[in-house]
N, C-alpha and C positions, 0 to 999 in steps of 0.2 A: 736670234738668241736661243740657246738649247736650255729646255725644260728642263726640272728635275727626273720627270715620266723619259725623256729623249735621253735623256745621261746614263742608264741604267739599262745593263744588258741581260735580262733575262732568258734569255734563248740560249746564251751560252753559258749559264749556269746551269740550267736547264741538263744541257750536252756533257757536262761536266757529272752531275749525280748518275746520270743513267750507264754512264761508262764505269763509277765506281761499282754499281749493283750489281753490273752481269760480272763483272771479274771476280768479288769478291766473294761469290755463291757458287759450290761444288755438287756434284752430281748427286751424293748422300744426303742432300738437303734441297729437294729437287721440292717437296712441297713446299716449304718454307718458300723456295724461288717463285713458287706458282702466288703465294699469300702476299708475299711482297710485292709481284708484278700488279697483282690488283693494288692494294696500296696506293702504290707507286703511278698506276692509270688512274685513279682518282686524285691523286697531287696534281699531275698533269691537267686533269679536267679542269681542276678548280682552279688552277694559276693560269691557265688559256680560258676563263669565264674569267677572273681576277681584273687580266691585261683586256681584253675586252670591256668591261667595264669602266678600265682605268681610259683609256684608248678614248671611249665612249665621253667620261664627263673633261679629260682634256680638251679635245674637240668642239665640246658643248662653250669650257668657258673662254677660248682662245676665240672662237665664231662670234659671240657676244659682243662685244666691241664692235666686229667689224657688222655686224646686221645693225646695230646702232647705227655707225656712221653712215652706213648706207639709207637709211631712215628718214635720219636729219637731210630737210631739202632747206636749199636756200634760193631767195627771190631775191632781185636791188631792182631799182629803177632808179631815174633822173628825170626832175620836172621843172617848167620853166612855166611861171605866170605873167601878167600882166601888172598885179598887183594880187597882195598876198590877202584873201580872201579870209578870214576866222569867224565864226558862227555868227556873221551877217556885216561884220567890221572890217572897214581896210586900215590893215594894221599899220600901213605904207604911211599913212597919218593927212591921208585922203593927199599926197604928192603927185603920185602915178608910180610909182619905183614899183618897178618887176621885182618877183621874187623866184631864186632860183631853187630847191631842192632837191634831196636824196635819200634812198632810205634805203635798208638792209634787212633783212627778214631771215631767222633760223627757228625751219620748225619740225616739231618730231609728235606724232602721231595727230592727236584736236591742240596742243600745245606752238606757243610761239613765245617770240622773242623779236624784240625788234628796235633799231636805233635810226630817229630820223633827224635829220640836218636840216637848217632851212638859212637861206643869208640873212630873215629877221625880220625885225619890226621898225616902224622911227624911234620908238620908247626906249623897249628893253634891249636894244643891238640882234646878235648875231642868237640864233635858239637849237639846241639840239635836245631832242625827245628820245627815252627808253622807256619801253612797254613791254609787258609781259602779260601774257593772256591765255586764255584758253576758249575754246570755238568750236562748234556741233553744227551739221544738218542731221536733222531728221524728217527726214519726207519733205513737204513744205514746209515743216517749220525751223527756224535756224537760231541759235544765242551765243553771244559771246560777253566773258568779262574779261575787264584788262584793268592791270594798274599802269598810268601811265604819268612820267616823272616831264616836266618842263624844266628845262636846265639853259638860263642865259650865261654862257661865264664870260660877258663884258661886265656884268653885272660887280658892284661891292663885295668882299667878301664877306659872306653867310648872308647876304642878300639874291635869292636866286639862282645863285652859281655853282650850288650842289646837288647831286640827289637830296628828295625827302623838302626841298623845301616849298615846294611848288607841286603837289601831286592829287591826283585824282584817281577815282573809283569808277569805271565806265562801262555801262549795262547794255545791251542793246539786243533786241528782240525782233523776228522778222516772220512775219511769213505769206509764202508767195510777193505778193509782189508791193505786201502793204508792211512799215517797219517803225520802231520805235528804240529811243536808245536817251538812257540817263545819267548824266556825269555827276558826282558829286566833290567838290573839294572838300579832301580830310587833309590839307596840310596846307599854310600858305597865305592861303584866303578862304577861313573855313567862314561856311555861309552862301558860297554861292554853288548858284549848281545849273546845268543846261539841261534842255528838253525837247527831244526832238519828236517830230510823226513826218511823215515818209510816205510816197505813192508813187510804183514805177509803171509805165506802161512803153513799151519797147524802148527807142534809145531818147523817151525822155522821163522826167522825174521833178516833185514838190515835194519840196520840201519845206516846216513850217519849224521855224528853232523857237527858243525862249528863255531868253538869260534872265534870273534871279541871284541879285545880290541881296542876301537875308541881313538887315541891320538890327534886326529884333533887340537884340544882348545889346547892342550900344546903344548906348543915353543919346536922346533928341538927335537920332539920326534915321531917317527915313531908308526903307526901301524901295532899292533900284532896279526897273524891270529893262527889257527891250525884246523887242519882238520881232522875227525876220523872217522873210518868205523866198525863197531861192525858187527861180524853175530855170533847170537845165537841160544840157542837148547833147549827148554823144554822137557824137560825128563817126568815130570809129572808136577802137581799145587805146587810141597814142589820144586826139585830139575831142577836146570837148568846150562846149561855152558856157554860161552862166550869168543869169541875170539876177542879183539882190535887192531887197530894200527893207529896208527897217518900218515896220509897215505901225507900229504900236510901242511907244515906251511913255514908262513914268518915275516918277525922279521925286512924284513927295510934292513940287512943285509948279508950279506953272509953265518957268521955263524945259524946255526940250534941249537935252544935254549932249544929245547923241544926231550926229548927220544927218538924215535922211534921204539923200540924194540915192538914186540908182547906180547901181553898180554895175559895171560888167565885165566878166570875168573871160579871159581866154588861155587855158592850159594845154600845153604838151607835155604827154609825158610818155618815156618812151624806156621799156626794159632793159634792164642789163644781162646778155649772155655769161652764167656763171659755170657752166660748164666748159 
């Protein structure tokens, strides 16, 4: 596409004044010729500093974009579980049903963006997640916050199946090789909220979570805890295992609401070349 800057021929108007100045000055006016030539090389300066400059910030804003896009990287992957593992709960509805997932990742400088798929739960069907975050190391220490939207759309409508109605606030703090990280729902199921602590040492990791469901605000309804203990094993970057158990819940009552049984987990998961 030609610029306004590219449309516009100034060199040959340029060629055009200087052809009228020497014809139109005679020998009896030879100072005036000299006064004018200066003039005239100061035009020149200033319109060759002018285009230069212009030259200059065209270039600056037409580069912009393209250092952008260059910028922005993107990551996918594809994963395949055994069963679909969430903060100590198989969502599977304790079946066995694998879960497959994918996700997509656009990020440009500590900023990201990201949409992930998953084939779902027994409950709520089929789930697809969009997050938006931002993310630092500094030396050992590292943080990220992110909003992040759960969206079932088997779900009823305006049960679920939009942004905003199911969303959360998520914190997470790290450093070297000990980590922490805290969810909050602000939209949904305000009230409840997760809590993790973390400890890695080469390719394994414990992890201790802690689901709080706050029923404070509602009449004669108890607070629901559960409490879960992961230790994992990376095998490599694609393959890892996973052992859970819900090690502590309370429900208000006596009975135990929640599974307990051990869980074990087996994922692959393997990148997608997007280059």
């Amino acid at each position: 596409m030609k610029t306004e800057f590219q449309s516009k021929q100034p060199f040959a108007d340029l060629d055009h004044r200087l052809i009228k100045i020497i014809g139109a000055k005679s020998i009896n006016k030879i100072n005036n010729n000299i006064w004018g030539s200066f003039i005239m090389s100061s035009k020149i300066d200033k319109t060759i500093k002018t285009m230069a400059s212009t030259a200059v910030l065209a270039t600056a804003l037409i580069s912009t974009p393209i250092a952008f896009a260059e910028e922005v990287s993107f990551d996918a992957s594809v994963s395949a579980s055994n069963l679909y593992l969430f903060r100590g709960f198989d969502l599977g509805g304790g079946s066995g049903n694998a879960a497959i997932s994918g996700d997509l990742t656009a990020s440009y400088s500590n900023s990201y963006a990201t949409i992930w798929a998953s084939s779902g739960d027994a409950s709520l069907g089929t789930e697809y997640d969009l997050i938006v975050g931002y993310g630092r190391d500094i030396g050992d220490f590292n943080f990220d916050i992110n909003l992040t939207n759960f969206i079932y759309p088997s779900e009823a409508e305006g049960e679920l199946d939009t942004i905003g109605e199911l969303t959360e606030v998520i914190v997470s703090l790290g450093y070297g090789p000990v980590s922490f990280s805290h969810a909050n729902n602000i939209a949904g199921s305000t009230g409840y909220s997760y809590t993790t602590f973390g400890v890695e040492s080469g390719d394994f990791s414990v992890l201790l979570g802690h689901n709080l469901d706050d029923n404070d605000e509602v009449e004669d309804t108890d607070d629901i805890s559960a409490t879960h203990l992961d230790l994992s094993y990376a095998f490599n970057d694609n393959l890892s295992f996973t052992v859970s158990k819900i090690i502590a819940q309370d429900d208000g009552e006596d009975d135990d609401i929640f599974n307990e049984n051990t869980l074990f987990v087996v994922t692959l998961s393997l990148p997608i070349d997007l280059k």
